[in-house]
C-alpha positions in Angstrom: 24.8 67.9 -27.0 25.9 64.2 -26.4 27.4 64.7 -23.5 24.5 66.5 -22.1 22.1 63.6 -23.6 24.0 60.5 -22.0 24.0 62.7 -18.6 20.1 63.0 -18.8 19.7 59.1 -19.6 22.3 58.2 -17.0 19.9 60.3 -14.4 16.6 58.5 -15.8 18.8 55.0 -15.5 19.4 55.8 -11.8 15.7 57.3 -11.0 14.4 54.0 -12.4 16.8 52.0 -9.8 15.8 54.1 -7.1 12.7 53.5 -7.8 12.8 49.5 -7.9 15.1 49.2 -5.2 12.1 51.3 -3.4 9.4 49.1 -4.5 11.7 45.8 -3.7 12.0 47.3 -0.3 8.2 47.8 0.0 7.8 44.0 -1.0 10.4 42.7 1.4 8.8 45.3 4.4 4.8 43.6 3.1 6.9 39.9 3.9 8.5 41.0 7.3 5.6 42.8 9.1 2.8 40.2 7.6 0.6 39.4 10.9 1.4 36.3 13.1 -0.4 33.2 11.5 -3.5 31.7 13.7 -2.4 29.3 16.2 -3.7 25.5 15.8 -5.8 26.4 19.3 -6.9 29.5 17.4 -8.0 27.7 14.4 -9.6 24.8 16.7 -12.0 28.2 18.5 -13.2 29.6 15.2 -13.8 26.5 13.5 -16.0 25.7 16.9 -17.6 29.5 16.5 -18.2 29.0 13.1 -20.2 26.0 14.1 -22.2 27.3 16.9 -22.8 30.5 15.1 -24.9 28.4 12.1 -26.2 26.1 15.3 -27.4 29.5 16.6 -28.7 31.1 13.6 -31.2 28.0 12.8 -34.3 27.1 14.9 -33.7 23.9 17.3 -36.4 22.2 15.3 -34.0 23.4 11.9 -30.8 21.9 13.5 -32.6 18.8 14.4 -33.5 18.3 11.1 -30.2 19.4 9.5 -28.2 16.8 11.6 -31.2 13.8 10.5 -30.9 15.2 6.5 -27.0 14.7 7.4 -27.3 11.4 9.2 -29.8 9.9 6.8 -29.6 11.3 3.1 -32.7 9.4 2.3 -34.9 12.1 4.5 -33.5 14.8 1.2 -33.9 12.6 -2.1 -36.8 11.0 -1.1 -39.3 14.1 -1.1 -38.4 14.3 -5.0 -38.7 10.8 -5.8 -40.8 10.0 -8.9 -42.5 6.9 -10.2 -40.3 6.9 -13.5 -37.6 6.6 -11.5 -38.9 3.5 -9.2 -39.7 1.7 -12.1 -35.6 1.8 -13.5 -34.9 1.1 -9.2 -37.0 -1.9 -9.8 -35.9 -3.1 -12.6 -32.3 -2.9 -11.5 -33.3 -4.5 -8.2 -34.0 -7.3 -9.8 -31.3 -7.9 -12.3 -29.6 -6.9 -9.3 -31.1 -9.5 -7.0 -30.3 -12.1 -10.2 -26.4 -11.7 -10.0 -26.5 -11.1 -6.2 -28.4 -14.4 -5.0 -25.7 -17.2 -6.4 -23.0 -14.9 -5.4 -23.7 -14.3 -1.7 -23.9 -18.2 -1.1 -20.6 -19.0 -3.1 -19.1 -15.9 -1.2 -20.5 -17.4 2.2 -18.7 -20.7 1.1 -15.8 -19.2 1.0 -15.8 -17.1 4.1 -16.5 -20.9 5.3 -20.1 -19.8 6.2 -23.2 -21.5 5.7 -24.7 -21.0 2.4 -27.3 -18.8 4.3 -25.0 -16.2 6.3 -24.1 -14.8 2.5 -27.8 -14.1 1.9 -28.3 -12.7 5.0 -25.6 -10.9 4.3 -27.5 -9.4 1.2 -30.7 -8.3 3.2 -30.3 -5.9 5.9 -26.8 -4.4 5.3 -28.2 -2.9 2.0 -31.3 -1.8 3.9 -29.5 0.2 6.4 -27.0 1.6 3.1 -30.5 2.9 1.9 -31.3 5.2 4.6 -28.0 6.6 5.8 -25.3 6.0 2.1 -25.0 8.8 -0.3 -24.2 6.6 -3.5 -26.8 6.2 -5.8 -25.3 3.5 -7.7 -23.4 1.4 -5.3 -24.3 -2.4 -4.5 -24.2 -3.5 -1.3 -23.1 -7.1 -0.1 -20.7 -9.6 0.5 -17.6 -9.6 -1.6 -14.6 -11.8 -2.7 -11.6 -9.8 -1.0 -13.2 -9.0 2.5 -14.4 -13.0 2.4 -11.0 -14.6 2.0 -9.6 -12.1 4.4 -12.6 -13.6 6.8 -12.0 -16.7 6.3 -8.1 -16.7 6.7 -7.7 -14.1 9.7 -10.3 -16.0 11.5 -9.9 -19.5 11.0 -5.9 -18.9 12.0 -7.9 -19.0 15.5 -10.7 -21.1 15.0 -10.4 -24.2 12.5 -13.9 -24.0 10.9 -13.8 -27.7 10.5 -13.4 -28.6 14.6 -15.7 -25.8 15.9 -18.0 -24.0 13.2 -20.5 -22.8 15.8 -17.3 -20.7 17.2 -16.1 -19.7 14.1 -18.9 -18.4 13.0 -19.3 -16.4 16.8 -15.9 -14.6 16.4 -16.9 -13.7 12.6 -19.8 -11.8 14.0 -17.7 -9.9 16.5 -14.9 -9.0 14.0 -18.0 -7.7 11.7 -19.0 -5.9 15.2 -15.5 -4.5 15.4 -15.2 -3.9 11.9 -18.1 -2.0 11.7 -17.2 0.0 14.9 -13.9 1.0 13.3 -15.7 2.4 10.3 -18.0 4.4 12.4 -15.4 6.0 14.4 -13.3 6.8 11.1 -16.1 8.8 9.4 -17.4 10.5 12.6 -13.7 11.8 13.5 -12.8 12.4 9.7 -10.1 9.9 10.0 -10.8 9.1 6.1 -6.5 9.6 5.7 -6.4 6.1 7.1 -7.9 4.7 4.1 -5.3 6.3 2.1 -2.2 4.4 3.5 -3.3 1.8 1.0 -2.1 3.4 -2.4 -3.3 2.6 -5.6 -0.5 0.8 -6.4 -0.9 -1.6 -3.1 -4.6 -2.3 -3.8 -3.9 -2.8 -7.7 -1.3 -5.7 -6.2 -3.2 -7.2 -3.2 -6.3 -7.3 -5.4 -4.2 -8.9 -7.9 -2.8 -11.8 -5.5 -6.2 -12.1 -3.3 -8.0 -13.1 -7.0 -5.4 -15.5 -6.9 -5.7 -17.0 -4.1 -9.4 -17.0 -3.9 -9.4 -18.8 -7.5 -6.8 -21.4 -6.0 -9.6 -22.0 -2.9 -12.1 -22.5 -5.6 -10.4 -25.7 -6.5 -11.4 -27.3 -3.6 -15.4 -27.3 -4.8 -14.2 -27.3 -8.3 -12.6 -31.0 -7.8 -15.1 -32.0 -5.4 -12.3 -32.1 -2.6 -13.0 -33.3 1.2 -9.3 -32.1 3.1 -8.6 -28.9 2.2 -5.4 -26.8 3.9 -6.5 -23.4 6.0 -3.8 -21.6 4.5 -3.7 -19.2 1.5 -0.5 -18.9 -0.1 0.1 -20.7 -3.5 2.4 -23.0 -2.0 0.3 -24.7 0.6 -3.0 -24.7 -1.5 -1.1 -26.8 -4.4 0.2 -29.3 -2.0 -3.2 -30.0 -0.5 -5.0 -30.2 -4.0 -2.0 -32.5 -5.0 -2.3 -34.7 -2.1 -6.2 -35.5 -2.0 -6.1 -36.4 -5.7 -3.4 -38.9 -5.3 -4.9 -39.9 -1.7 -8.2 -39.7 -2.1 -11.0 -40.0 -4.6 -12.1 -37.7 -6.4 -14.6 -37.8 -8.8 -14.7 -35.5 -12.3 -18.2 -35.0 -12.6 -17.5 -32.3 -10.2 -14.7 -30.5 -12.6 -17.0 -31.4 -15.8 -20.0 -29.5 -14.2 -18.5 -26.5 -13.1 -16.2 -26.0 -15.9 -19.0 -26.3 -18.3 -21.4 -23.7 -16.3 -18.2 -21.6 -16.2 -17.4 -21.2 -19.9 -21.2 -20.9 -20.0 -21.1 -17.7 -17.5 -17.8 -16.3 -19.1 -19.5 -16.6 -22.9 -22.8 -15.0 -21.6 -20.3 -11.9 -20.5 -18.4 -12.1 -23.4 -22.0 -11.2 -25.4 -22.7 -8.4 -22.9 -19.8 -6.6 -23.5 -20.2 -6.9 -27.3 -24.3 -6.0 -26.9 -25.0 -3.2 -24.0 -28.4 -4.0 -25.0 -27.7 -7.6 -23.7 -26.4 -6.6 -20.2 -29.0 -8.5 -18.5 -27.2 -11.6 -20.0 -24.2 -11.7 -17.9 -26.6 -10.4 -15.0 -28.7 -13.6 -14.8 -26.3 -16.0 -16.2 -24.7 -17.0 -12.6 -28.8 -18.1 -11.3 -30.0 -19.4 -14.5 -26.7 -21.4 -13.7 -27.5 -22.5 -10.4 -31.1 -23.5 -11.3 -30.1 -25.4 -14.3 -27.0 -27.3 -12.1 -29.4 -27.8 -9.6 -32.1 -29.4 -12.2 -29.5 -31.5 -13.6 -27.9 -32.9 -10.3 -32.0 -33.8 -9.0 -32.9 -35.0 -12.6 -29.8 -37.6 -12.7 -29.6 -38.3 -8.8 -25.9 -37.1 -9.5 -25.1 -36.5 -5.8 -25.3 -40.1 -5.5 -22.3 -40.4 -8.2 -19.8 -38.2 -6.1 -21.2 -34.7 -7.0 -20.8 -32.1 -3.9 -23.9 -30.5 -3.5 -25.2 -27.6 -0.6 -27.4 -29.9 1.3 -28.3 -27.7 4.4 -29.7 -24.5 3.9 -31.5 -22.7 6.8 -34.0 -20.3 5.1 -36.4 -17.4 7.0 -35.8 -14.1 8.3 -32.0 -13.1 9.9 -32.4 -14.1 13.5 -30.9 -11.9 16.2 -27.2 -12.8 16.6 -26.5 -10.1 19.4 -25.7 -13.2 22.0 -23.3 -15.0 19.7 -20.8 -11.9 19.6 -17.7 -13.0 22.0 -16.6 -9.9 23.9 -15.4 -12.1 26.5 -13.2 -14.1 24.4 -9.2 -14.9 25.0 -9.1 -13.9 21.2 -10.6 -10.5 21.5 -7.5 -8.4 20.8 -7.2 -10.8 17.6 -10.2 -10.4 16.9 -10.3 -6.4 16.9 -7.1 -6.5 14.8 -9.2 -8.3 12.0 -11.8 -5.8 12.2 -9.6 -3.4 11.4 -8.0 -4.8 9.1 -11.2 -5.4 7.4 -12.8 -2.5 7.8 -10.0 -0.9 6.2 -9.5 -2.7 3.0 -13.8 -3.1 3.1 -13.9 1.0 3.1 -11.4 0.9 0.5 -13.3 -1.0 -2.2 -16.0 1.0 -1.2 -15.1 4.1 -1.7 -13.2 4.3 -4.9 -16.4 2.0 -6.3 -19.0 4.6 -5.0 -16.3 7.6 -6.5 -15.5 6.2 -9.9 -19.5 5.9 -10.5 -20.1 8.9 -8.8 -18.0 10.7 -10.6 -19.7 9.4 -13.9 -23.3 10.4 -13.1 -21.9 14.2 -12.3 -22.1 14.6 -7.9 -20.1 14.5 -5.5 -19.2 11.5 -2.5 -18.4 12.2 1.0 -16.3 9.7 2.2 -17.0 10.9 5.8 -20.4 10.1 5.6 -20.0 7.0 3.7 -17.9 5.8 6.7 -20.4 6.2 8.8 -22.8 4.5 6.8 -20.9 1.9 6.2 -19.9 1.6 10.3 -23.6 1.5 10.8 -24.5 -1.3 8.6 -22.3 -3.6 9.5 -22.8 -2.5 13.2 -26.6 -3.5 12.8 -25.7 -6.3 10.6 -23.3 -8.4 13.7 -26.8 -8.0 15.5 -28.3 -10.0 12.5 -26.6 -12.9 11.6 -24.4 -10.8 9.0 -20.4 -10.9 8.3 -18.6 -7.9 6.8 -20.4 -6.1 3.8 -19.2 -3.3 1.5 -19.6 -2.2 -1.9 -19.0 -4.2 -4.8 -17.7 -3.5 -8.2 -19.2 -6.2 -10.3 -22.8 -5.9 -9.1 -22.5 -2.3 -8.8 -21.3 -2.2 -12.5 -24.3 -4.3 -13.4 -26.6 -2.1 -11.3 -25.6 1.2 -13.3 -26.0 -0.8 -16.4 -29.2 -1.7 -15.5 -30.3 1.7 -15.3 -30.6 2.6 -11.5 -31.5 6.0 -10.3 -31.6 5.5 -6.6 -30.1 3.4 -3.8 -34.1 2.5 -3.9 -32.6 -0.4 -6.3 -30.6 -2.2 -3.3 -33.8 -2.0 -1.2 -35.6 -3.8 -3.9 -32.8 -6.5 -4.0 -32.5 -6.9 -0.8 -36.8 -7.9 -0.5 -35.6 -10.1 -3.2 -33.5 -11.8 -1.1 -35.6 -12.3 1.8 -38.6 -13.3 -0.3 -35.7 -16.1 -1.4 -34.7 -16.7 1.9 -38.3 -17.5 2.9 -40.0 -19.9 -0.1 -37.0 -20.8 -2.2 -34.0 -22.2 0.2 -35.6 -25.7 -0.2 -34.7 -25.6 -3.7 -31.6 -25.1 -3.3 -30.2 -28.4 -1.3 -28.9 -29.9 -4.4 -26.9 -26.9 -6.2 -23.4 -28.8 -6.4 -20.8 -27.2 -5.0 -19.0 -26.6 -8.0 -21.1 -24.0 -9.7 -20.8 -22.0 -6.6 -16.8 -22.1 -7.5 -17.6 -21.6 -11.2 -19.6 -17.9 -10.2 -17.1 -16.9 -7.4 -13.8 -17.7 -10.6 -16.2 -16.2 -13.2 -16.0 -12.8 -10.9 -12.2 -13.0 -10.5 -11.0 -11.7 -13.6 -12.5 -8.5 -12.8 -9.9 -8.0 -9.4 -6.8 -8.6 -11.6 -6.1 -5.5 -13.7 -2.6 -5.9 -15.6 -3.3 -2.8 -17.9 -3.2 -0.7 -14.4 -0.1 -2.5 -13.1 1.5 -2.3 -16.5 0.7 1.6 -16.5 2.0 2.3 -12.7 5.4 0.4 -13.9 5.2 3.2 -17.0 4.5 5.9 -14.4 6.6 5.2 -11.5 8.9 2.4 -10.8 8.6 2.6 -7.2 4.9 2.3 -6.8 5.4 -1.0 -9.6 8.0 -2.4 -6.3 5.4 -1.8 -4.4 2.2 -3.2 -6.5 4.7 -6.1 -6.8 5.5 -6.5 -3.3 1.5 -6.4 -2.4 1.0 -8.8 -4.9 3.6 -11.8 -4.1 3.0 -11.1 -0.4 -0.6 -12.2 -0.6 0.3 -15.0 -3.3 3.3 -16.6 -1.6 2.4 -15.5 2.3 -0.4 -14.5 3.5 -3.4 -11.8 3.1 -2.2 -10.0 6.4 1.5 -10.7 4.8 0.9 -9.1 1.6 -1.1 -6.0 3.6 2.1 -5.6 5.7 4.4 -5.6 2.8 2.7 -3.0 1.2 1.6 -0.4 3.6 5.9 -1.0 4.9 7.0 -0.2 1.7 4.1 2.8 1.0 5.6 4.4 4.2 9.3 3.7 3.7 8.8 5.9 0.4 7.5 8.4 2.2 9.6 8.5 5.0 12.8 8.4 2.5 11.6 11.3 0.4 11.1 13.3 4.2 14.0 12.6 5.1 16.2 12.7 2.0 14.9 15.6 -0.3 16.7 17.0 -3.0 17.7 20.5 -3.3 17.6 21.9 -7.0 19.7 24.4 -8.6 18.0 26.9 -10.6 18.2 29.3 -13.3 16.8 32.2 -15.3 15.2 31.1 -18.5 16.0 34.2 -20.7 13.7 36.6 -22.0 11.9 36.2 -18.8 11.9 36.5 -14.6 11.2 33.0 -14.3 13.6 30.7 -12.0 13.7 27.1 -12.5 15.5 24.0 -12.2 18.7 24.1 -14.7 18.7 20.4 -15.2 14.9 20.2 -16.5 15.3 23.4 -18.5 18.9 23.2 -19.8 18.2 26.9 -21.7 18.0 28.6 -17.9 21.4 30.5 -17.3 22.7 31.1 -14.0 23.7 34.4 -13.1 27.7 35.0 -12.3 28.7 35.2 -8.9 25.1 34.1 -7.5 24.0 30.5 -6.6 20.3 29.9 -6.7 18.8 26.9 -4.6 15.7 25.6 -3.9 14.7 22.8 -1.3 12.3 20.4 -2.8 10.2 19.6 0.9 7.2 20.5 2.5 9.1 20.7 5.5 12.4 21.4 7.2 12.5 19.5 10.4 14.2 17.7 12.8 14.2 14.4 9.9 16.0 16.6 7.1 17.6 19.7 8.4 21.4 18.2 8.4 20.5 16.5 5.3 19.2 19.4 3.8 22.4 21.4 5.1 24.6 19.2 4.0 23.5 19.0 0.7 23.1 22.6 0.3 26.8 22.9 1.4 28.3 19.8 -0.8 26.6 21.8 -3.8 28.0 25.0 -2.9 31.2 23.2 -2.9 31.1 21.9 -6.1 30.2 24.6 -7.8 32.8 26.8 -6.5 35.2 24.2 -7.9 34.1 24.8 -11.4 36.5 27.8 -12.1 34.4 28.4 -15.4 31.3 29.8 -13.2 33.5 32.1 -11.1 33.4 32.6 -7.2 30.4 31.9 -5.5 29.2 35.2 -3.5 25.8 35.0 -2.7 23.7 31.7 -2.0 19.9 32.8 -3.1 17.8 30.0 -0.7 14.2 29.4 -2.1 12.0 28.3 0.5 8.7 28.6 -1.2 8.3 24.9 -1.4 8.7 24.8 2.6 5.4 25.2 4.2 6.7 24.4 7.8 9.9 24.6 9.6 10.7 23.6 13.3 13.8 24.3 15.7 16.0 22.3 14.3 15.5 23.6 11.0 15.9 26.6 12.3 19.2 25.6 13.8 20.6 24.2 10.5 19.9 27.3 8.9 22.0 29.0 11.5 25.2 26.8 11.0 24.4 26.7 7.3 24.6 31.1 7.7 27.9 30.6 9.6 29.7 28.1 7.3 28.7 30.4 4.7 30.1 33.3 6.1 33.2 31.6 7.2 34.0 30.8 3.2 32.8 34.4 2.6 29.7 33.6 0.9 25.9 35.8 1.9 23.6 34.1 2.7 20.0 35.5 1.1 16.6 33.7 1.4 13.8 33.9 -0.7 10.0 33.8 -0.6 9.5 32.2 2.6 6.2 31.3 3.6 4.0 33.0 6.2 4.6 30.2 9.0 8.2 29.8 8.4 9.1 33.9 8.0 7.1 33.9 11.8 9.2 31.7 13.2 12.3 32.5 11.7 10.8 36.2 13.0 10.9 34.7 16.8 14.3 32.5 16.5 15.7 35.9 15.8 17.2 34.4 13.1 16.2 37.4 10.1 18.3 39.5 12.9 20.9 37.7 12.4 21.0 37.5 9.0 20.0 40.7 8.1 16.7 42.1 7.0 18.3 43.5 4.2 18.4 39.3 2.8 15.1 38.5 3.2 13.3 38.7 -0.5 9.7 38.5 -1.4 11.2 36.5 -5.0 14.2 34.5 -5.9 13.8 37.6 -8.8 13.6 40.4 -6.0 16.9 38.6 -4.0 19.2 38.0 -7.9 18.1 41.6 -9.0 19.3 42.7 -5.8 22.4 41.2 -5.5 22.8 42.4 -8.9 22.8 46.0 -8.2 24.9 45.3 -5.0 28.8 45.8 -5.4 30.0 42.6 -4.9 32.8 43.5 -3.0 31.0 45.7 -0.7 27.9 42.9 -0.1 26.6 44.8 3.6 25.3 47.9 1.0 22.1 46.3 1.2 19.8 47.4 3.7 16.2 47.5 4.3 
């Protein structure tokens, strides 16, 4: 009866490996006859198709209107807008308008502007953001970063201080070109461009340009008359060193706008302790310039050494479409600052209209805040504006005063003009150093060492290159520190295409789960069988003898190690490759015949659908046998498992 018992469970024992070799088979035929993936030409028709068939199922009239809802987000909102909202838009106008005023003219000061250019600045590039931008919350204007990168691009052609009139010319057309850039990256979805600044870059930049735009500051701080065009640290120190010993200089200057600054800072201190008081901090940089400018009329203190504005055009933005310098022997210059500014401007723009966005619950397009961007400061070259984008600090203050709408930015930007027309008059005897007190009091804000101190926790390498942004723009240049870090952002990515690792992996037990023996030291490896996985996205012409090579210096080892026993089969995962080319293909051949020659299969495992295509075409599966090609690293150890290992060809499709 025993005998006849362990016959009948040695029959069901064979029946059920029938059957899984069967249904192993019936995975790995599903992998080898999967249809041919779509060509890139293929993909280009039906995404065309796709499009003319909704073009084609809409009235013209409906697809009119479509593309104008799409072009000008305004045309969708504004049919729901209510009054309670327009009261919060107006009230966070105008706080809006408070913070915005004193900033734009210290901002034009340092992009070495006239006081007025920074107003302008604040009019009609907001307007235009109304009608075409999709972020409710974002403020609109002229901001620290994109100034100092103005101001020491431009004046490396143009000294401000020989020729203004020119200066400010070539300005306008780099806004031109800037605003042309930004246009033709959201229109063509080239929003990956952005993204070659990392985090960790624009934590380090933002970092040094504070910096260095708190080190310009000095110059109106001191009340200074010979200041150095140059940026880095260095050159700014020796400039302020030499005009105090070799000029005079007269402390009035430093007692005004250090007082007004501690003034500004305490006011923000409150805010942050009262949300209920976040109007404080909002108004504290005009209340500032209307008091300064009180006290410098009041005491005739301009006639004691005090710096003050003086000239200050007021009216409407006049037309500045014949000032822009096409014809210029600077032009390619010129378009190189453009881009450079339209990049880091769409930048801070973005990831300010995201992280608010992403507070209040919807969703940004950056496409379409390209273009709306582009467009603004397209129109705003014509109009006697420089380069505007989003800004943190008055966007923060406009979502704490309570906006709903970009309705807000229109309402600051009537503000503006209303100032521009009745109350620039006023403003000839605002001293020069509480223009430097708001634009330091706003610095803070761009240095963020909790974020550089977290990205050194996270990942070294980004901290190198946070670091290498940071003393590049400190101790070289803006452009310098941009160069440094966009090199370093693509070196790392160019090392990790070209030097993956390969990982050898294990079963964890109790399950059919394969993984990496070195993160889960409880996996086991299976006698006779080496399990391998490339860590790439791609095997190409960059990696593949890398990627060979490493495969075979591991296979080496390993077959060194007398305890694991000799290496028969080498199981290849290639589910982390998406893509392969011909010289991946190649290396997999010589890797196959190496392998062979040492008397080692070869057996690949879960390759994707465009690599199993081409490996399909390169008649490489014929090569290596059908029989090696698994669905599962578990499928390909299972069935070398149940293969004799002496006898390795028993496997067969």
């Amino acid at each position: 009866m025993g005998s006849l018992a362990n016959e009948s469970f040695n029959i069901e024992l064979q029946q059920v490996d029938a059957s899984t070799d069967t249904a192993r088979n019936q995975r790995t035929q599903w992998l080898l006859t999967s249809p041919n993936p779509p060509s890139f030409f293929h993909q280009l028709i039906n995404s065309v198709k796709k499009n003319v068939d909704k073009t084609t199922k809409q009235s013209r009239n409906g697809v009119f209107f479509s593309f104008l809802k799409g072009l000008f987000p305004i045309l969708s909102w504004g049919r729901n807008y209510k009054g309670t909202k327009f009261k919060h838009d107006v009230m966070a106008g105008l706080t809006l308008a408070s913070l915005c005023i004193p900033q734009s003219i210290g901002y034009a000061n340092l992009a070495k502007l006239d006081p007025q250019y920074g107003l302008y600045t604040s009019v009609v590039p907001p307007l235009i953001y109304a009608v075409m931008g999709s972020s409710r919350e974002i403020a609109i204007g002229p901001v620290a970063v994109v100034s100092l990168l103005i101001s020491a691009l431009v004046s490396k052609i143009i000294d401000p201080a020989v020729d203004h009139i020119a200066y400010r010319n070539l300005v306008f057309t780099a806004t031109f070109f800037t605003g042309a850039f930004q246009a033709v990256f959201g229109l063509f979805r080239l929003g990956f461009l952005v993204d070659f600044l990392s985090h960790a870059a624009i934590v380090g930049f933002m970092g040094g340009a504070a910096i260095v735009i708190g080190l310009q500051q000095l110059k109106g701080l001191l009340g200074i008359n010979h200041f150095t065009t140059k940026t880095d640290v260095v050159s700014v120190l020796e400039a302020v060193y030499k005009s105090l010993h070799n000029e005079p200089w007269f402390p009035l200057n430093f007692v005004l706008g250090c007082s007004f600054l501690i003034f500004i800072l305490m006011t923000r201190f409150i805010g942050k302790r009262n949300k209920k008081l976040f109007w404080l901090p909002a108004i504290a940089p005009l209340l500032s310039v209307v008091l300064s400018t009180l006290i410098v009329y009041l005491t005739k203190a301009d006639q004691h050494g005090v710096k003050i504005v003086k000239h200050f055009k007021g009216g409407i933005n006049p037309s500045s479409l014949h000032q822009l310098q096409f014809n210029s022997p600077h032009i390619r210059e010129i378009a190189k600052i453009g881009l450079i500014c339209a990049i880091v401007a769409l930048t801070e723009a973005i990831a300010v209209g995201r992280s608010f966005a992403s507070m209040k619950g919807y969703h940004l397009d950056g496409n379409k805040e390209m273009v709306a961007m582009g467009c603004m400061n397209l129109v705003g070259s014509l109009t006697s504006c420089y380069t505007a984008t989003g800004s943190f600090s008055r966007t923060a203050v406009n979502f704490s005063a309570g906006c709903e709408t970009v309705v807000s930015n229109i309402v600051m930007a009537i503000t503006v003009l209303i100032s521009l027309e009745l109350l620039t008059k006023l403003l000839y005897y605002t001293p020069l150093a509480i223009l430097a007190s708001i634009i330091i009091s706003a610095l803070p804000g761009l240095i963020d060492i909790s974020e550089a101190f977290h990205i050194w926790k996270v990942d070294k390498t980004d901290f190198i290159i946070c670091i290498a942004a940071f003393f590049g723009v400190l101790f070289g240049s803006v452009e310098i520190g941009l160069i440094i870090a966009v090199g370093i952002s693509f070196g790392k990515i160019i090392l990790g295409t070209i030097r993956p690792s390969v990982e050898l992996q294990g079963r964890l037990p109790g399950t059919d789960t394969f993984c990496d023996i070195t993160q889960f030291p409880v996996a086991t490896e299976t006698q006779g069988i080496l399990i391998i996985r490339v860590n790439n996205a791609s095997l190409c012409f960059a990696n593949a003898n890398f990627i060979r090579g490493r495969i075979l210096s591991t296979v080496t080892s390993r077959s060194e190690e007398q305890s694991k026993g000799k290496i028969r089969i080498l199981v290849l995962d290639m589910s982390s490759v998406m893509s392969i080319d011909t010289s991946g293909i190649v290396a997999l051949e010589e890797l196959h015949r190496e392998l062979v020659s040492q008397g080692i299969q070869l057996a690949i495992a879960n390759p994707r659908w465009k690599v199993i295509n081409k490996l399909k075409v390169a008649k490489f599966v014929d090569e290596l046998g059908k029989g090696w090609i698994f669905l599962s690293v578990g499928d390909a150890v299972d069935a070398c498992l149940n293969t004799k290992m002496g006898d390795l060809s028993t496997i067969n499709c």
